[in-house]
Phi, psi and omega in degrees: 000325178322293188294331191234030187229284208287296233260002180250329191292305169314300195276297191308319185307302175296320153337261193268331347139291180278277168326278171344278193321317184312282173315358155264016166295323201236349183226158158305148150016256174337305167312314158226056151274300178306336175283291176339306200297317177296283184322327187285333182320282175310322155290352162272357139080039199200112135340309191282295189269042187253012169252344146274351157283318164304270170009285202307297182348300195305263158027272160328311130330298142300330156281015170264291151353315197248319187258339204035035162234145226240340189263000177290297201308310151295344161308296208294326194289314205288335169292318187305332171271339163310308182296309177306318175294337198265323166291308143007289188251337162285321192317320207284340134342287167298320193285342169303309197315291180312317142291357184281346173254021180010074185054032195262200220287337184284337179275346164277332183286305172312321172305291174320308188301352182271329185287323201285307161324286194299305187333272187310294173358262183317311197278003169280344153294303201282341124321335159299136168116000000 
């Protein structure tokens, strides 16, 4: 409940809700999104994923930026720590699967199609208003 309720909730209100909102008080767009950005990285204390965690952070920034709404974000934080929960308690399943195709023609096609997905996604947000 923690990971996927309390802990997408908290942070996007402070993130984005708090921070964000200050800092386009005293900086452009840009400026403070990337200090949003830095921070929410870094503070998630993980190495490994901290360029998709800034990535997403951004992400997220602009639709807050573009919607002032706050709850697209926690939909989104909160599937994202789902899908980890669920690779998580399942992964040991998956991850053979995944490697087993060793960058072959099924695993670029999920890949493109997630990118190609995130794509539309956003700029079909960032065009609301």
């Amino acid at each position: 409940i923690i990971a996927l309720i309390l802990s997408p909730f908290f942070e996007e209100l402070f993130y984005r809700s708090f921070l964000f909102s200050k800092l386009l008080t005293n900086y452009a767009p840009r400026t403070a999104i990337i200090i949003v950005s830095l921070c929410f990285a870094l503070t998630h204390f993980d190495l490994i994923n901290i360029l998709p965690t800034f990535i997403y952070s951004v992400i997220a920034c602009l639709i807050y930026l573009k919607t002032k709404n706050i709850y697209y974000l926690l939909f989104i934080h909160f599937l994202n720590n789902f899908f980890i929960m669920l690779l998580n308690i399942y992964g040991e399943y998956v991850y053979p699967w995944i490697y087993d195709q060793q960058f072959g023609f099924t695993y670029w096609a999920l890949v493109s199609t997630g990118i190609v997905l995130i794509y539309f996604g956003v700029s079909k947000i960032l065009k609301y208003k």
